[in-house]
C-alpha positions in Angstrom: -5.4 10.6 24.0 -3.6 13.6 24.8 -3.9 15.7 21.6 -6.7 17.5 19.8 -7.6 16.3 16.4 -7.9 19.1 14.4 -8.6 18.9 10.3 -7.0 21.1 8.2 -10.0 22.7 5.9 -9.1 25.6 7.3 -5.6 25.6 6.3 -6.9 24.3 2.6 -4.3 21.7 2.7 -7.3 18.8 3.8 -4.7 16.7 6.2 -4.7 15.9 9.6 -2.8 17.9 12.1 -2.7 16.3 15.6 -2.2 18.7 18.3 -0.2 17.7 21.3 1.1 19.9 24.3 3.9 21.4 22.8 3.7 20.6 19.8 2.2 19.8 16.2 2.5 16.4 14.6 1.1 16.4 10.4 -0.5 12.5 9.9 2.1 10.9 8.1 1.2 10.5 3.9 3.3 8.0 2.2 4.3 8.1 -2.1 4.1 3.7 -3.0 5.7 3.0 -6.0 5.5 -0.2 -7.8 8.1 0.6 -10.8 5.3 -1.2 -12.7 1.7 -0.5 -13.5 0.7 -4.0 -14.4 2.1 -7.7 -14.3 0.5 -10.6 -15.9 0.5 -14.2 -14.3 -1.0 -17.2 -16.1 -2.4 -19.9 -14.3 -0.2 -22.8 -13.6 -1.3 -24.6 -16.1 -1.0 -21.6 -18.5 2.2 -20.1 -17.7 4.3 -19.1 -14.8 2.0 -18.4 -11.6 3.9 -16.4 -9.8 5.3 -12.5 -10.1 7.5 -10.5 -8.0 6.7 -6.7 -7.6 9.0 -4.2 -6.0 7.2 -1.8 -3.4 9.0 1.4 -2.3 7.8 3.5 0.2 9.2 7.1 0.6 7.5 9.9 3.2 6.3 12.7 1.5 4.8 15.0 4.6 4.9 14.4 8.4 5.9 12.9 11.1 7.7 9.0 10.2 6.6 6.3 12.1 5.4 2.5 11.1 3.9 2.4 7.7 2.0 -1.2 7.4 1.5 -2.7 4.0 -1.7 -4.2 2.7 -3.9 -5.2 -0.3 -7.0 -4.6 -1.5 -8.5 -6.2 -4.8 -7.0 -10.1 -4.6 -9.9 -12.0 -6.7 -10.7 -15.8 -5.6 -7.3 -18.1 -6.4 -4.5 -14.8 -5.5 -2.4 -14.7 -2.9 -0.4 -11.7 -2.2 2.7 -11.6 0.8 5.4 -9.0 1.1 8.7 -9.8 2.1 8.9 -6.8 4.5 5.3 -6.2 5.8 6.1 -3.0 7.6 8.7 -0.4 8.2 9.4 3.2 8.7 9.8 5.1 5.4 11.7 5.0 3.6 11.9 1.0 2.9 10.7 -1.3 0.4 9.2 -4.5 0.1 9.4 -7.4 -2.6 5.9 -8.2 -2.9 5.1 -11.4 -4.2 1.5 -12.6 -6.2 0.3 -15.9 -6.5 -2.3 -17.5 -8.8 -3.5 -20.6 -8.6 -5.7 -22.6 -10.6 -8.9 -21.4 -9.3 -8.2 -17.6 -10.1 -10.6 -16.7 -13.2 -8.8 -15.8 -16.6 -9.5 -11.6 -16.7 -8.3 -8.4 -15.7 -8.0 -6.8 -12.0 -6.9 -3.9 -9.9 -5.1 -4.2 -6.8 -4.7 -1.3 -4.5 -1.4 -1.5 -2.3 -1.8 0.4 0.9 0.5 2.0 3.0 -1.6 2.4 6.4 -0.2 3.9 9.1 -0.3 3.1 13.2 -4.1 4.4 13.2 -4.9 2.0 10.5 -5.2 5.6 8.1 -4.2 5.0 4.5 -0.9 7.1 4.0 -0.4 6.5 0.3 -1.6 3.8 -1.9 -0.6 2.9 -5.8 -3.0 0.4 -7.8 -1.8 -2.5 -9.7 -3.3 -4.0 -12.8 -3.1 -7.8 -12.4 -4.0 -9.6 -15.8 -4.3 -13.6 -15.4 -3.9 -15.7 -18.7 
């Protein structure tokens, strides 16, 4: 790699700075916002089994590029897709949770990620999944 990986703890900001000939390039942090800080989804043979979350993704500092979206969290019987799995900020996603009739009756976090080309987490925004 061409640059120099420098941290910023000596700027007191604590974010990456890559350093390129030049040039400087701040790592990319993203804001996620789910419009929503909890869905509940029965199991099918509860109630519907299926919710559909908006994710938007909007740069707050840096450089743009690829932001990848991803979940953390997903107990046994969830399954969770987005309809746009990556993009450059600012986009959204429609992100879609299953349950099935495995998941356990209880309460859950999910953590959405926004990871960038480095695999870095640029933002992320938890979800509290309740299953009936």
């Amino acid at each position: 790699m061409a640059g120099v990986i420098l941290l910023g703890i000596g700027l007191g900001i604590g974010v990456a700075v890559y350093k390129t000939v030049g040039s400087t390039i701040t790592a990319m942090k993203c804001n996620v916002d789910l419009g929503t800080s909890s869905t509940t989804i029965g199991r099918p043979d509860n109630l519907e089994n299926t919710d559909i979350v908006r994710v938007d993704i909007t740069l707050l500092t840096g450089t743009a590029e690829t932001a990848t979206l991803d979940v953390t969290g997903e107990p046994t019987g969830v399954v969770v897709t987005f309809s746009e799995s990556s993009g450059i900020p600012p986009f959204y996603s429609n992100m879609t949770v299953h349950v099935d009739n495995t998941a356990t009756v209880g309460n859950y976090v999910l953590t959405i990620l926004a990871k960038d080309s480095n695999d870095a987490t640029s933002g992320s925004a938890p979800l509290g999944l309740i299953i009936q």
